[in-house]
C-alpha positions as CSV (number, residue, x, y, z in Angstrom):
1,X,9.9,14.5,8.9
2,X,9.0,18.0,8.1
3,X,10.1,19.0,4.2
4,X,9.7,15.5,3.1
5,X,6.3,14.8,1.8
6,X,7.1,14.7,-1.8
7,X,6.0,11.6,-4.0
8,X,4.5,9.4,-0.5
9,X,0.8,8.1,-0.2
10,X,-1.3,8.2,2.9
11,X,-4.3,6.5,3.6
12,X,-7.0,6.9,6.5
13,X,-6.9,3.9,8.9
14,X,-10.0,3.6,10.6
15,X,-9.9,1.2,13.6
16,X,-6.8,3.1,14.9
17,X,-8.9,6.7,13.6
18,X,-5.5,7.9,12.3
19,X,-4.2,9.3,8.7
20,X,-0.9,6.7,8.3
21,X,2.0,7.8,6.0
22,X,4.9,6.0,3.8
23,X,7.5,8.6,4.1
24,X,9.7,7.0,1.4
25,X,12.8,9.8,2.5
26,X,12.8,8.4,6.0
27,X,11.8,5.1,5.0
28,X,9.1,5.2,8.1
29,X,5.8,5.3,8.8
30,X,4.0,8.3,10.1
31,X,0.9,8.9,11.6
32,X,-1.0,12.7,11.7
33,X,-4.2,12.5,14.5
34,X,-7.0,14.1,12.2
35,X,-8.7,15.2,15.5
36,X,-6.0,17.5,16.2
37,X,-4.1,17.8,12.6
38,X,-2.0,20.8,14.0
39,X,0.3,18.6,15.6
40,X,3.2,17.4,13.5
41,X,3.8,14.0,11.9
42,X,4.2,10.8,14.5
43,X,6.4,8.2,13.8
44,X,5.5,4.8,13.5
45,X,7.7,2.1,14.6
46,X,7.4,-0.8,12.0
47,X,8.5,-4.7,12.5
48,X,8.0,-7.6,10.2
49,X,8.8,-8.2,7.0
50,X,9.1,-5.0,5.1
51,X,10.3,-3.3,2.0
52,X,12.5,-0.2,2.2
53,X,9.3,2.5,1.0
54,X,9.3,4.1,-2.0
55,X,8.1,7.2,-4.2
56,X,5.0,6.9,-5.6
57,X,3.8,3.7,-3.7
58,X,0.1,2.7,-2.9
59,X,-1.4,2.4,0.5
60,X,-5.0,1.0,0.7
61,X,-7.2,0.3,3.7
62,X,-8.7,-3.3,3.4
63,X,-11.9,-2.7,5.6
64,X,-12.8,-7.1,6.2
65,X,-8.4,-7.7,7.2
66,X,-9.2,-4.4,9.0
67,X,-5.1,-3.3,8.3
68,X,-3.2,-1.5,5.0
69,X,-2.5,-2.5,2.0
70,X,1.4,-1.4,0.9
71,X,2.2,-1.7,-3.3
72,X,5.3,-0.8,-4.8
73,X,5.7,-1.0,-8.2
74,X,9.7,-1.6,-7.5
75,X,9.0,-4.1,-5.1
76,X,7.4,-6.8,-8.4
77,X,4.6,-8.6,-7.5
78,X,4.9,-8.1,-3.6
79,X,2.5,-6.6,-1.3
80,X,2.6,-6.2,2.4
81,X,-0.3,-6.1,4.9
82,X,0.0,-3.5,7.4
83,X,-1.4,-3.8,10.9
84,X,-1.2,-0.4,13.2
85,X,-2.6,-1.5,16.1
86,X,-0.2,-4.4,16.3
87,X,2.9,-1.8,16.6
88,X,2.8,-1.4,12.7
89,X,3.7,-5.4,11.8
90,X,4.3,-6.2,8.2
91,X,3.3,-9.3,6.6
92,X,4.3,-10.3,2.9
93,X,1.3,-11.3,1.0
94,X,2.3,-12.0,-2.3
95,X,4.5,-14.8,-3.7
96,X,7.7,-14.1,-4.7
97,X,6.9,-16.1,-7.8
98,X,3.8,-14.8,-8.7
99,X,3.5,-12.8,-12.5
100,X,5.1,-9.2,-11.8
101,X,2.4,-6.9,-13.3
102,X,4.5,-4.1,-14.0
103,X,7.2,-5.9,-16.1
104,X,4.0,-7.7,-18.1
105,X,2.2,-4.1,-18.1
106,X,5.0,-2.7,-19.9
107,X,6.0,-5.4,-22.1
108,X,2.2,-5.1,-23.7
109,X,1.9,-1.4,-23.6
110,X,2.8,0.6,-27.2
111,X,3.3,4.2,-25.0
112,X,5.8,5.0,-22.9
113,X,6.0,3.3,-19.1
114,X,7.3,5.3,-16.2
115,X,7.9,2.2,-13.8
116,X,7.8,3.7,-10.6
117,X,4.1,4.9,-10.3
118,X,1.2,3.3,-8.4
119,X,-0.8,6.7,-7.1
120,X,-4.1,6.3,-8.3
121,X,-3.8,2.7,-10.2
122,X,-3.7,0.5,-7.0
123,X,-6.8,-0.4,-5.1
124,X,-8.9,-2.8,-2.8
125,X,-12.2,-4.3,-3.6
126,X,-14.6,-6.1,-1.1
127,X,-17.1,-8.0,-2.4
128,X,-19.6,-10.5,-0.1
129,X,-16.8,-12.1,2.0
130,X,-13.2,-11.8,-0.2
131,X,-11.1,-8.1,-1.3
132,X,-8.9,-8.5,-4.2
133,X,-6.2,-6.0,-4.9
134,X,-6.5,-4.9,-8.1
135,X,-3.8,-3.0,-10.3
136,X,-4.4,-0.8,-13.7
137,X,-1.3,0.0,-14.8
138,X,-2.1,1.6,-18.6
139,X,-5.0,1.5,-20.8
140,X,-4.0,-1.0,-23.4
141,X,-2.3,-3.9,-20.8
142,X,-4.3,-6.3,-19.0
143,X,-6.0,-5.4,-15.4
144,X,-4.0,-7.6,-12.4
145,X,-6.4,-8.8,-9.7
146,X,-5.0,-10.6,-6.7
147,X,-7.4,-12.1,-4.4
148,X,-6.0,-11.1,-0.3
149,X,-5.4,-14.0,1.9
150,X,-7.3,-13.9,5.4
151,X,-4.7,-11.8,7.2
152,X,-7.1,-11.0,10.4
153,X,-10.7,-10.0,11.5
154,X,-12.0,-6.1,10.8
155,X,-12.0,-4.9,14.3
156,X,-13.7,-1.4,15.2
């Protein structure tokens, strides 16, 4: 996977204690051990139901599911809980049918939208006992907040 870390996220998974990585060129998952980061990229075997990764996707750790958070904005209102530990399973965790954010973000927004981008705009909020996924995608459109579904107990 060397060469091919333009345009993918990474996110520190804590229960597993490893940096994870959606390596859009390979369409994989990759792991780096932090303990010993001279040692090149792992991959990740994946199973589930899963998107084919892309450029300039999100990847958020929700710390009370205790798994990753995977946004797209190509993939429309979708999101995909991640759990490592369980030999990186997907699970969907947005309704197909739900409002897409990025087609509303853009159809309010007077500047110019570059579709593709999530880096920095995508994130996970715990509050008391829920986390919500929320999405900015530009400063005059409205702010999309999803509340997560119980996908599993944090485990340390």
């Amino acid at each position: 996977m060397a060469g091919r870390a333009n345009h993918n996220t990474i996110q520190y998974e804590p229960c597993a204690d490893l940096l994870v990585f959606a390596v859009h060129a390979c369409n994989a998952l990759a792991t780096i051990n932090p303990e010993h980061p001279e040692q090149p990229l792992a991959s990740l075997e994946s199973k589930g139901d899963r998107p084919r990764l892309s450029p300039y996707a999100a990847l958020e750790y929700a710390p009370r599911a205790g798994k990753l958070v995977y946004y797209s904005a190509l993939d429309g209102p979708s999101m995909y809980a991640i759990d490592i530990r369980d030999e990186a399973h997907w699970q969907k965790i947005a309704a197909a049918d739900s409002v897409d954010p990025i087609t509303d973000a853009a159809a309010q927004s007077e500047f110019p939208v570059n579709l593709s981008h999530t880096f920095g705009r995508f994130r996970i909020a715990s509050f008391a006992e829920l986390e919500l996924a929320v999405l900015v995608r530009h400063v005059d459109s409205s702010v999309f907040a999803m509340r997560l579904p119980e996908t599993g107990q944090h485990r340390t």
